[in-house]
KOLTOR-63533 format. One record per residue (C-alpha): x, z, y; residue number from 1. Coordinates in Angstrom, 1 decimal, always signed. Each point is the difference from the previous one (the first is absolute). Example, Ala and Ser with C-alpha at 12.3 -4.5 7.8 and 13.67 -1.06 7.14 Angstrom:
% KOLTOR-63533
+--------+--------+--------+-----+
:      X :      Z :      Y :  nr :
+--------+--------+--------+-----+
:  +12.3 :   +7.8 :   -4.5 :   1 :
:   +1.4 :   -0.7 :   +3.4 :   2 :
+--------+--------+--------+-----+
***
This chain:
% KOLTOR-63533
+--------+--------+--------+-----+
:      X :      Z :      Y :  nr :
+--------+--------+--------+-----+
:  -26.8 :   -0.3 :   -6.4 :   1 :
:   +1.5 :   -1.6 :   -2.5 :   2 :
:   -0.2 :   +1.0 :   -3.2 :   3 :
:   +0.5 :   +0.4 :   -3.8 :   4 :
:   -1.1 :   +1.4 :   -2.9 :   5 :
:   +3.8 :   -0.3 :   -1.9 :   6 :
:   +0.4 :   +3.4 :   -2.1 :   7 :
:   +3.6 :   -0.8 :   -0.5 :   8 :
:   +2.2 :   -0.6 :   +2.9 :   9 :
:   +2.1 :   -3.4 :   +0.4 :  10 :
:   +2.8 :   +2.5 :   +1.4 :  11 :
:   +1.4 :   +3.6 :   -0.5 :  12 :
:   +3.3 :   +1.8 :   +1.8 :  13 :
:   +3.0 :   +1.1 :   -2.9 :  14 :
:   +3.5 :   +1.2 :   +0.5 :  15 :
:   +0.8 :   -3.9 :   +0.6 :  16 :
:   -2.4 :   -1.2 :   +2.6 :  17 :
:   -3.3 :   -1.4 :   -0.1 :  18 :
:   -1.1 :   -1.5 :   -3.2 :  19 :
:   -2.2 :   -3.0 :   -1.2 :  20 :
:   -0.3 :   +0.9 :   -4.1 :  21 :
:   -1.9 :   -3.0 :   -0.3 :  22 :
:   +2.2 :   -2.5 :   +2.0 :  23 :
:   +3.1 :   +2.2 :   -1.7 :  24 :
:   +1.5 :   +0.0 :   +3.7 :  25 :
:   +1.1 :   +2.2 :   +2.7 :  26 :
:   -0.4 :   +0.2 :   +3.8 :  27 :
:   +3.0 :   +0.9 :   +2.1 :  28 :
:   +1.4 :   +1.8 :   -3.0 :  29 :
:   +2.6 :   +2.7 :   +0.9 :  30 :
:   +1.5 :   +0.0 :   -3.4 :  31 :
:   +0.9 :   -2.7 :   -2.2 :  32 :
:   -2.7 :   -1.8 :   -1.7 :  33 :
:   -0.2 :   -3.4 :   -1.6 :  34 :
:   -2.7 :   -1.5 :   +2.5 :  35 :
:   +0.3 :   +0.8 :   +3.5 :  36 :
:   -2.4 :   -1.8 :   +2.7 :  37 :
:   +1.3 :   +1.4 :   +3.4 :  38 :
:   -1.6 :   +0.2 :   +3.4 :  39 :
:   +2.9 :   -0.6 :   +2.4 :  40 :
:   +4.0 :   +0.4 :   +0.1 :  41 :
:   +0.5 :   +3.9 :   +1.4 :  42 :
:   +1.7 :   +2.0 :   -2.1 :  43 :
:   -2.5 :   +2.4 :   -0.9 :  44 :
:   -1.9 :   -2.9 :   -1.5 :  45 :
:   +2.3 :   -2.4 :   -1.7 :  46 :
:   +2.4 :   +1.7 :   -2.0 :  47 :
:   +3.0 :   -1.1 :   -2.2 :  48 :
:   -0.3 :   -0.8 :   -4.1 :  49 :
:   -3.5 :   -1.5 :   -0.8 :  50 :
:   +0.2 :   -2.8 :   -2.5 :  51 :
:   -2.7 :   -2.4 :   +2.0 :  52 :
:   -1.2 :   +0.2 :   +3.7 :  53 :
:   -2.5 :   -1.7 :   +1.3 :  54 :
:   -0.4 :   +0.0 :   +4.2 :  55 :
:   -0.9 :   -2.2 :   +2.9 :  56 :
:   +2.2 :   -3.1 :   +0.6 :  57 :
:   +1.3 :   +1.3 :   +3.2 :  58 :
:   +1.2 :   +3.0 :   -1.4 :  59 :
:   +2.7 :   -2.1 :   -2.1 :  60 :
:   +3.0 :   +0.1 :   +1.5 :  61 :
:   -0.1 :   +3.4 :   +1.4 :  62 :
:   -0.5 :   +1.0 :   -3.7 :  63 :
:   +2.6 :   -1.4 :   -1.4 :  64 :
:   +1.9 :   +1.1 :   +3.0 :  65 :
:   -0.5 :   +3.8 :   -0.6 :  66 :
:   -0.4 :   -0.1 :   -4.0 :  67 :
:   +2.3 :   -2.7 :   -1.2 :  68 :
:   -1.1 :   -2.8 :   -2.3 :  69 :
:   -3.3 :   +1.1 :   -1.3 :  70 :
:   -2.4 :   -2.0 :   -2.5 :  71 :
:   -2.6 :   -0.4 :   +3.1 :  72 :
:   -2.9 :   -1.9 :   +0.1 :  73 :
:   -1.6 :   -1.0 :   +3.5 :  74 :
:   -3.1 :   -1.3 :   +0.9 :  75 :
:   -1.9 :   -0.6 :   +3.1 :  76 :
:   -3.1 :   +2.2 :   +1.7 :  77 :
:   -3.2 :   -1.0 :   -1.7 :  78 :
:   +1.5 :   -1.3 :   -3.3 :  79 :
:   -1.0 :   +1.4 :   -3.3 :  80 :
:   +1.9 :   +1.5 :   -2.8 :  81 :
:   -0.9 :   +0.7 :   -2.9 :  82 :
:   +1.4 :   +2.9 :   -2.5 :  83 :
:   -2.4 :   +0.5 :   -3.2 :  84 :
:   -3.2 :   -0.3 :   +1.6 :  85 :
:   +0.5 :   +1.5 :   +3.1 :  86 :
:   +0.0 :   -2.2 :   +3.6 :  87 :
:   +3.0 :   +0.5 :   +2.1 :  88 :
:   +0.1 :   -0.9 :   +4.1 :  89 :
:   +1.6 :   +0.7 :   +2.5 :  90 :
:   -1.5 :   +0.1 :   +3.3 :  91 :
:   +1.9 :   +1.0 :   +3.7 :  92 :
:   +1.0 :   +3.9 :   +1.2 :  93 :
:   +1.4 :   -1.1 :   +3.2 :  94 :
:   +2.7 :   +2.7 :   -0.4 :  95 :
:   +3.1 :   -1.7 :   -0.2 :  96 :
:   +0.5 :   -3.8 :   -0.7 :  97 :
:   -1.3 :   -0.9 :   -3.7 :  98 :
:   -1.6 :   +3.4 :   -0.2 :  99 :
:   -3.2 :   -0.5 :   -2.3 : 100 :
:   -3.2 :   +1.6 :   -1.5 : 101 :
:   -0.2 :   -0.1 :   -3.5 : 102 :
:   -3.8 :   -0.9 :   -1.3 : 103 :
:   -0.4 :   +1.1 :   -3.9 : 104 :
:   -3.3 :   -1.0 :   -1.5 : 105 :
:   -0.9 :   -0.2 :   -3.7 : 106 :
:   -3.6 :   -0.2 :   -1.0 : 107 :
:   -2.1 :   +0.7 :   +3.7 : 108 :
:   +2.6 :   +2.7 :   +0.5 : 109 :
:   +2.0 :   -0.5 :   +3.2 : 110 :
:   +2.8 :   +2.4 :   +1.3 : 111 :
:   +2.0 :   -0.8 :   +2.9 : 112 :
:   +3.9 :   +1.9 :   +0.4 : 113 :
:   +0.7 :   -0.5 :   +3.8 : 114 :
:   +3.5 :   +1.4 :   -0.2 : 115 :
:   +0.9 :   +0.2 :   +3.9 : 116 :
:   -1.9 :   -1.8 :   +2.3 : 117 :
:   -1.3 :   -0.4 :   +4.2 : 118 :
:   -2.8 :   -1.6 :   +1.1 : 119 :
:   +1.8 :   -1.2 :   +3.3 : 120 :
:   +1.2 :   -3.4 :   +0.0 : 121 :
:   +3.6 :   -0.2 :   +1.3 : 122 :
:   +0.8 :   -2.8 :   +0.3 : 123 :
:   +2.4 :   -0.5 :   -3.1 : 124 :
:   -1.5 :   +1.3 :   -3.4 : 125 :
:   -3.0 :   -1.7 :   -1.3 : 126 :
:   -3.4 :   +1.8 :   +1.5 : 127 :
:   -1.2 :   +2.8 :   -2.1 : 128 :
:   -3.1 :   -1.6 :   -1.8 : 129 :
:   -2.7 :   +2.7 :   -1.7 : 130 :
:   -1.0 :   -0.7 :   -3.5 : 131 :
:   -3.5 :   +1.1 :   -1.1 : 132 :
:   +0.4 :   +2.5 :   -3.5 : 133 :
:   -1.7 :   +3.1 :   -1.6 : 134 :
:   +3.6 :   +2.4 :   +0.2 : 135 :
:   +2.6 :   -0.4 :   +2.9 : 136 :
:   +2.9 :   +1.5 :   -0.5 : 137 :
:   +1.7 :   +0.9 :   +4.0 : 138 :
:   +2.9 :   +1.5 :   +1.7 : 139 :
:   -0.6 :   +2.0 :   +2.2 : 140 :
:   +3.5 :   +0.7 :   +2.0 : 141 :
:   -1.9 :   +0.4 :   +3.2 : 142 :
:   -3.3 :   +1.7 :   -1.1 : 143 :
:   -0.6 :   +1.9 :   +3.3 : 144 :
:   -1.8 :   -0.3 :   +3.0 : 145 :
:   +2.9 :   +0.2 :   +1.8 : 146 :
:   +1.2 :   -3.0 :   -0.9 : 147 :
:   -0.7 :   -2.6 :   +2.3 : 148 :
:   +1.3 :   -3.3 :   +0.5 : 149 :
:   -0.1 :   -1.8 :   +3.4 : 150 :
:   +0.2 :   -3.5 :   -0.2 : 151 :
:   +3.6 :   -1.5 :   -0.9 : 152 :
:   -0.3 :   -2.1 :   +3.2 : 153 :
:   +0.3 :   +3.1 :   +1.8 : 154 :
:   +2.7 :   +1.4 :   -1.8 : 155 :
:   +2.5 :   -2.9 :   +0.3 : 156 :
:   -1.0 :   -0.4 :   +3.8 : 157 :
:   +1.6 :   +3.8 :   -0.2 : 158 :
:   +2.9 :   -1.2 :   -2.1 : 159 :
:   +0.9 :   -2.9 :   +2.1 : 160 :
:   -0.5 :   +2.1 :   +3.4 : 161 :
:   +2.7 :   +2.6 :   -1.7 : 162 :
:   +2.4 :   -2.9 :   -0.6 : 163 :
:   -0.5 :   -0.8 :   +3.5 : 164 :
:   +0.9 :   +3.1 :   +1.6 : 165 :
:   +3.1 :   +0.5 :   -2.6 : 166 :
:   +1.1 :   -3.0 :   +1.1 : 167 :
:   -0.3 :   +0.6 :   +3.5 : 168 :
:   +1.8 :   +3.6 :   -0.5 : 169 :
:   +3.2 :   -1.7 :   -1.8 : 170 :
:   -1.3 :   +1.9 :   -3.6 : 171 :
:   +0.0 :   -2.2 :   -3.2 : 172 :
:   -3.2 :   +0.1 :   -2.0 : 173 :
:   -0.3 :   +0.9 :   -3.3 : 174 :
:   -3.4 :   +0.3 :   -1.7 : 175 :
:   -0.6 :   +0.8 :   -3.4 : 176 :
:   -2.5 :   -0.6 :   -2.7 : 177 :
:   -0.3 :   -0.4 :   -3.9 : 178 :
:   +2.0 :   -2.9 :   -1.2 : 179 :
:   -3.0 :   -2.1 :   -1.8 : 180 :
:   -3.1 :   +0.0 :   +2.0 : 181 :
:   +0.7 :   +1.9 :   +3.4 : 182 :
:   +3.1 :   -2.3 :   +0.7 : 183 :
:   -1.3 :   -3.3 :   -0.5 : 184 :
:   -3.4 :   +1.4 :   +2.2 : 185 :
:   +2.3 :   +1.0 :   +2.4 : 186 :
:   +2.1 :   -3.1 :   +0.3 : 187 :
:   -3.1 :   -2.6 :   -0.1 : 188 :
:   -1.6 :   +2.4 :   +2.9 : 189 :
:   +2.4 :   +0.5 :   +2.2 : 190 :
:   +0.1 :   -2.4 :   +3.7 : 191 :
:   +3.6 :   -0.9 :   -1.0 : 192 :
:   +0.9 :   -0.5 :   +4.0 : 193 :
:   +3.2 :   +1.0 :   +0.2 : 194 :
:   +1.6 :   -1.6 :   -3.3 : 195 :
:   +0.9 :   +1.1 :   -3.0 : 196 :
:   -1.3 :   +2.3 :   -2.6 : 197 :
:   +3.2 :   +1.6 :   -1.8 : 198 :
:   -1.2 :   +1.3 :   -3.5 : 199 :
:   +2.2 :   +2.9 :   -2.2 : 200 :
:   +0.5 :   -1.3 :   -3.5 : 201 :
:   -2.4 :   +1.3 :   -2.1 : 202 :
:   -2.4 :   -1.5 :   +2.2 : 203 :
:   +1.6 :   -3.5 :   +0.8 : 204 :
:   +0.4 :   +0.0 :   -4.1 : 205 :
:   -4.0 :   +0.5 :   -0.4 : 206 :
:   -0.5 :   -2.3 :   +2.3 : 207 :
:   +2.3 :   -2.9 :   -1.8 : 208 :
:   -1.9 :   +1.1 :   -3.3 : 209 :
:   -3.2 :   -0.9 :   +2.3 : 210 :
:   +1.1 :   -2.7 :   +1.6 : 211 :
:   +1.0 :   -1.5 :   -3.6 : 212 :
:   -3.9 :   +0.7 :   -1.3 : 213 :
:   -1.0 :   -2.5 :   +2.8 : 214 :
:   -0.8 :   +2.6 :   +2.6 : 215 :
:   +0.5 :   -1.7 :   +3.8 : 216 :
:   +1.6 :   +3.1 :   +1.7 : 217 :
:   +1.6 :   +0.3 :   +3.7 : 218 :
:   +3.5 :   -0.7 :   +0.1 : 219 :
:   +2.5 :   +3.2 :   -0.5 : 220 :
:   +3.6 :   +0.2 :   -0.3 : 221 :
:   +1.5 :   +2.7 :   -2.2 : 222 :
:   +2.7 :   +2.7 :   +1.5 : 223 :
:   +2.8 :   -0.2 :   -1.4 : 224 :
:   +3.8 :   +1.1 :   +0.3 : 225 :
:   +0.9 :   -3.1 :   +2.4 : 226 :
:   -2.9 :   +0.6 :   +2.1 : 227 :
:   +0.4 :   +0.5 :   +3.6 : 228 :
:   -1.0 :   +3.1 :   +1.0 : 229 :
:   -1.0 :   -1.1 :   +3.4 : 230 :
:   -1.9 :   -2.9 :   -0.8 : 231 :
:   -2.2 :   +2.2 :   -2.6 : 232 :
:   -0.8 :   +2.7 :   +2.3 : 233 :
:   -1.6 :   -2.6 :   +2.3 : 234 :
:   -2.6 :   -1.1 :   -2.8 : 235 :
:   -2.3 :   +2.2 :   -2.1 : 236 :
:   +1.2 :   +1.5 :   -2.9 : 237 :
:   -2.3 :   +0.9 :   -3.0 : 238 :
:   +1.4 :   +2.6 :   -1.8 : 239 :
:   -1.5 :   +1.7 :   -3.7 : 240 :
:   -0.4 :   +4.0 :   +0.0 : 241 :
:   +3.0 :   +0.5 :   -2.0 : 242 :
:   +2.2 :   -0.8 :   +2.9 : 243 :
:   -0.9 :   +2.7 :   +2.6 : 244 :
:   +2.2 :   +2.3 :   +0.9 : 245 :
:   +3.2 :   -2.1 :   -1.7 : 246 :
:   +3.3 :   -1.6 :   +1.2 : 247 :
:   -2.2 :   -3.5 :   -0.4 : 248 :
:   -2.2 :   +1.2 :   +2.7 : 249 :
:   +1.9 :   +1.8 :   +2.3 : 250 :
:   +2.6 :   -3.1 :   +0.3 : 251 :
:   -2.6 :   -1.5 :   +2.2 : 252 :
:   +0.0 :   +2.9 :   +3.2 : 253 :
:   -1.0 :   +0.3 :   +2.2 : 254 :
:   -3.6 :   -0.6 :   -1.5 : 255 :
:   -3.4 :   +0.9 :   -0.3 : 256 :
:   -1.8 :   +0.4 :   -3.5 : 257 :
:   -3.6 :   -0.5 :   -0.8 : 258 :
:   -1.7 :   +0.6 :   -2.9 : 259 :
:   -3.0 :   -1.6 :   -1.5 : 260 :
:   -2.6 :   +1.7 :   -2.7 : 261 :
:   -3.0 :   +1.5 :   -0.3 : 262 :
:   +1.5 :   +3.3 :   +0.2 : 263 :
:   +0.9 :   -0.4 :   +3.7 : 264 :
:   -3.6 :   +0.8 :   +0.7 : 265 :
:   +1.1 :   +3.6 :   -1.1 : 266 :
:   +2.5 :   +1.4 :   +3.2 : 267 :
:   +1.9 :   +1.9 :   -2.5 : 268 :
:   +0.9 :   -2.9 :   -2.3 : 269 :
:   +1.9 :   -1.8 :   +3.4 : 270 :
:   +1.8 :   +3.0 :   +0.2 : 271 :
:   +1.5 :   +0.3 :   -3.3 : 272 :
:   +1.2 :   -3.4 :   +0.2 : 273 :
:   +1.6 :   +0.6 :   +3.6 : 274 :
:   -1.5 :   -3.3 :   +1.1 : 275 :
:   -0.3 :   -0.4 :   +3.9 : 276 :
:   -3.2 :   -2.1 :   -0.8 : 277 :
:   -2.4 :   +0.0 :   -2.9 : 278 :
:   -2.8 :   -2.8 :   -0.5 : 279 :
:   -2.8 :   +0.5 :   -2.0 : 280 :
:   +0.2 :   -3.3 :   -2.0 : 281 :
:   -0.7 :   +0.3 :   -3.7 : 282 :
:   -1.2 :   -2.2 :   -2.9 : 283 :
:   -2.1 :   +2.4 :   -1.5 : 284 :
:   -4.1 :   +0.4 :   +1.2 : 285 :
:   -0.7 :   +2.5 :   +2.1 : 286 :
:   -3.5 :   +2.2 :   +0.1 : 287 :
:   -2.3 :   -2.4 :   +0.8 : 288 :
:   +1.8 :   -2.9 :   -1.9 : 289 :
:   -0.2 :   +2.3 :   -3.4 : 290 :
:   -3.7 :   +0.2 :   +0.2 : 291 :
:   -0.9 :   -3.8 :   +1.4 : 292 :
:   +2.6 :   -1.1 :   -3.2 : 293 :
:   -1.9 :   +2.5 :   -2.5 : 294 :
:   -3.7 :   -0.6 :   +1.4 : 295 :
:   +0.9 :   -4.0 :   -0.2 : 296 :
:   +0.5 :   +0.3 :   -3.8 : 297 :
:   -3.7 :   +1.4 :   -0.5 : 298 :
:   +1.6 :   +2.1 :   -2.6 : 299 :
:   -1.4 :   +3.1 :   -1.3 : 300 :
:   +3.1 :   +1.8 :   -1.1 : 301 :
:   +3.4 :   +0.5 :   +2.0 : 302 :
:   +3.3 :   +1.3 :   -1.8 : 303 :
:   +2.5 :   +0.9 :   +2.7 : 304 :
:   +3.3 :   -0.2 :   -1.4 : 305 :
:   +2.2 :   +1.3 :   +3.2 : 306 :
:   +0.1 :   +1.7 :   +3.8 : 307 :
:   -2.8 :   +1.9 :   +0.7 : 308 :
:   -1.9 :   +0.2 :   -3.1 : 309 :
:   -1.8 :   +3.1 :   -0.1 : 310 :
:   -0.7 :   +0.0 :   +3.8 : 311 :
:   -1.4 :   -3.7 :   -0.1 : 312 :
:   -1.3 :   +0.3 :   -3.7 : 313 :
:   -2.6 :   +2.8 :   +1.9 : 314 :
:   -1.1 :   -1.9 :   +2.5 : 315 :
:   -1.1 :   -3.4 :   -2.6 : 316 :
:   -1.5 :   +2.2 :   -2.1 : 317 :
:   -2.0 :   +1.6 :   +3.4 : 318 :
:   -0.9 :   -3.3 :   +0.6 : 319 :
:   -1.4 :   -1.4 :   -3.5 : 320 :
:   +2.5 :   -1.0 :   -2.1 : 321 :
:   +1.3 :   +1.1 :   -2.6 : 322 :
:   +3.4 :   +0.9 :   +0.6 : 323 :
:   +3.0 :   +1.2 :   -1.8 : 324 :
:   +4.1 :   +1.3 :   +0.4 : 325 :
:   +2.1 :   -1.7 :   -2.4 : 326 :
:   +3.7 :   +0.9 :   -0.9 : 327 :
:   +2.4 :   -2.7 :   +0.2 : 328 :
:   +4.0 :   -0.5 :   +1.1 : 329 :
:   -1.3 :   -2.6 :   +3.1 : 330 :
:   +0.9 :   +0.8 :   +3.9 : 331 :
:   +3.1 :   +0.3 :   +1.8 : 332 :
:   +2.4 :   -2.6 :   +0.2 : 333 :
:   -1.2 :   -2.5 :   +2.9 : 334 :
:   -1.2 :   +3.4 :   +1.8 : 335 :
:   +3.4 :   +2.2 :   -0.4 : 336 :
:   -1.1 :   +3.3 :   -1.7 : 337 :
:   +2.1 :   +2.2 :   +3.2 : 338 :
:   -2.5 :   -1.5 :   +2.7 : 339 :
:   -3.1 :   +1.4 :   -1.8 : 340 :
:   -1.6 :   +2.8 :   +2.2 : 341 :
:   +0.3 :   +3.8 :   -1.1 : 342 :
:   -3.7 :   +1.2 :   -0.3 : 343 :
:   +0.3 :   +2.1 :   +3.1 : 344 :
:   +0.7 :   -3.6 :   +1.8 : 345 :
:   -3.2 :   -1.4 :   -1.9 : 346 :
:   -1.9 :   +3.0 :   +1.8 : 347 :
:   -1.4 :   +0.5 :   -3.4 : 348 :
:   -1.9 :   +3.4 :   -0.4 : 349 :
:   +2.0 :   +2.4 :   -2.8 : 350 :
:   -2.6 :   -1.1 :   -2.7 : 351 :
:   +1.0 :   -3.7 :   +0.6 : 352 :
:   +4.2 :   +0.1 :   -0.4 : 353 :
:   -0.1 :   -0.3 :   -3.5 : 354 :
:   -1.3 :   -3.3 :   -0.3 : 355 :
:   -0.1 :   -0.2 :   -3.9 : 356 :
:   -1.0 :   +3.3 :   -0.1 : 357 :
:   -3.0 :   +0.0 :   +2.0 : 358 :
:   -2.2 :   -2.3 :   -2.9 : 359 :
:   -0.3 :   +1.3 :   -3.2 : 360 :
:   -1.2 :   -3.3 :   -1.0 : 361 :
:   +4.0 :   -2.0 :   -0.2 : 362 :
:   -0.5 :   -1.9 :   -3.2 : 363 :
:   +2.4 :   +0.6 :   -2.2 : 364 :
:   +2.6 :   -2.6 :   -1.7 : 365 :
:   -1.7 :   -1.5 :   -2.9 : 366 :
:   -3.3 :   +0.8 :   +1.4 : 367 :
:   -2.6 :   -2.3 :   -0.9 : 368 :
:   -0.9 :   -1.3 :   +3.5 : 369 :
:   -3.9 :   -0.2 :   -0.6 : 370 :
:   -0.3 :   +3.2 :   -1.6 : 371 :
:   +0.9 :   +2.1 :   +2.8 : 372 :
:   -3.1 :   +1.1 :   +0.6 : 373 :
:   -1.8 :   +2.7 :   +1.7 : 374 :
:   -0.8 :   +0.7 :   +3.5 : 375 :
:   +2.0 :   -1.8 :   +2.3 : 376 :
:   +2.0 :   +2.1 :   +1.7 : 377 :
+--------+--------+--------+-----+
***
């Protein structure tokens, strides 16, 4: 594996998000900092009131979109950085589009911070590419067996037959996803047979913010109040989760609603959200994905920052590495917090449904990262 014999990490976890001492940076910071390199555009990674970002190019617009006129500094996959010594790039995630790595090296001493990531190529973000380092820092949002993926061919061949039969039965369709990163996978994926794909505004506004970065997206018109309800319900219409169940939606009846995450692979998650169909589609790894990612870095220590951290935390460190929990604010906005199975869904044993719980090795903030120590647990 590789290896190092650093005795001082190049990163640590504080009470503002990972931290390069040396470089005097921060990595998707969740409070404000002077020097914020960020992974990709969610919410629960680029956050209001840094005084410099730097990010991929493609994440531009939708930055400025959702933060306002930052000091933001963009560069492209593969190009170096430098901040007081210490080599900066950015190398592809594949989770949403302009979703990156970041590399860190200083002196032989490489980290990598994948924020969120999937090892599936669909069709619209740039391919998840592994980087080679000594400490991988992971997600983990779908850290169990049970998580799955079929291929996304198969998935849309399922979304495009539903269509069909809507169609067929006189019901509009309305299917909803995240607005940045399961809306534009949905739109470039879809077999757009039957016309138009009607967008609600939060997405049709990402999607402009996209569009204006560069990005070549399927065309979309936006619903508005001069829309014509007929003519809409005879398209698609890709909705974000914050309009089931409201006046927005229900406008469109008679119609049938679908919902795409991860989650939908969990029965109970489809019923919370009342959807007549759910689709397993998400832009996290699954199972196998985590451990092909994590074995493709040759690292010899993981840091899992957020899902199922203890759970998949025990099985690296069952399987030779040396793996940790760390605490951090990251998880939750592309993959609504409601849809998240109960443990009794998760068919988790008692022991197991306090995830954080389970380790008594979390790291603590302001832990020094290659200190931790001890046995693995």
């Amino acid at each position: 594996m590789y290896s190092t014999m650093a005795k001082k990490p190049l990163l640590e976890f504080t009470d503002r998000g990972i931290y390069c001492s040396q470089g005097k940076f921060y990595i998707d910071p969740w409070k404000p900092v002077d020097d914020a390199v960020i992974t990709h555009a969610h919410a629960d990674h680029a956050y209001v009131g840094h005084k410099h970002y730097l990010a991929h190019h493609l994440s531009r617009e939708v930055l400025y979109y959702r933060l306002g006129e930052i000091q933001l500094q963009t560069v492209e996959y593969g190009e170096t950085v430098m901040k007081n010594g210490v080599s900066i790039s950015l190398f592809p995630a594949g989770h949403v589009i302009g979703s990156a790595q970041i590399r860190v090296e200083y002196k032989g001493e490489v980290w990598v911070v994948s924020g969120d990531y999937k090892t599936e190529d669909d069709g619209i973000s740039t391919p998840f590419e592994p980087v080679q380092c000594h400490h991988f820092i992971s997600e983990c949002t779908f850290g169990m067996p049970v998580y799955t993926w079929k291929p996304q061919v198969q998935i849309f061949e399922d979304i495009n037959n539903w269509w069909r039969s809507n169609l067929h039965n006189g019901l509009a369709t309305v299917l909803v996803g995240y607005s940045l990163g399961k809306a534009q996978r949905i739109l470039q994926n879809l077999d757009l047979f039957n016309g138009k794909v009607y967008t609600h505004g939060v997405i049709e506004n990402t999607n402009e913010a996209l569009r204006r970065n560069g990005v070549l997206l399927n065309p979309t018109e936006r619903i508005t109040q001069e829309s014509i309800k007929e003519e809409v319900r005879k398209g698609i219409i890709i909705a974000p989760p914050s309009s089931v169940g409201t006046p927005w939606m229900r406008k469109f009846q008679p119609y049938s609603f679908g919902y795409c995450s991860g989650w939908m692979a969990i029965r109970g998650a489809k019923r919370r959200r009342a959807a007549d169909r759910g689709f397993v589609l998400s832009d996290h790894a699954d199972w196998d994905g985590l451990i092909s990612a994590i074995d493709a870095t040759r690292c010899e220590s993981v840091y899992l920052t957020h899902g199922y951290t203890a759970t998949f935390a025990r099985y690296l460190s069952g399987i030779g590495f040396d793996a940790h929990e760390v605490h951090t604010l990251y998880g939750g906005e592309e993959e609504e917090a409601s849809l998240q199975p109960s443990p009794e869904e998760r068919g988790l044993e008692a022991h197991e449904q306090d995830n954080r719980n389970a380790n008594k090795e979390v790291l603590s903030f302001g832990e020094d990262l290659g200190e931790a120590g001890g046995t693995p647990s």
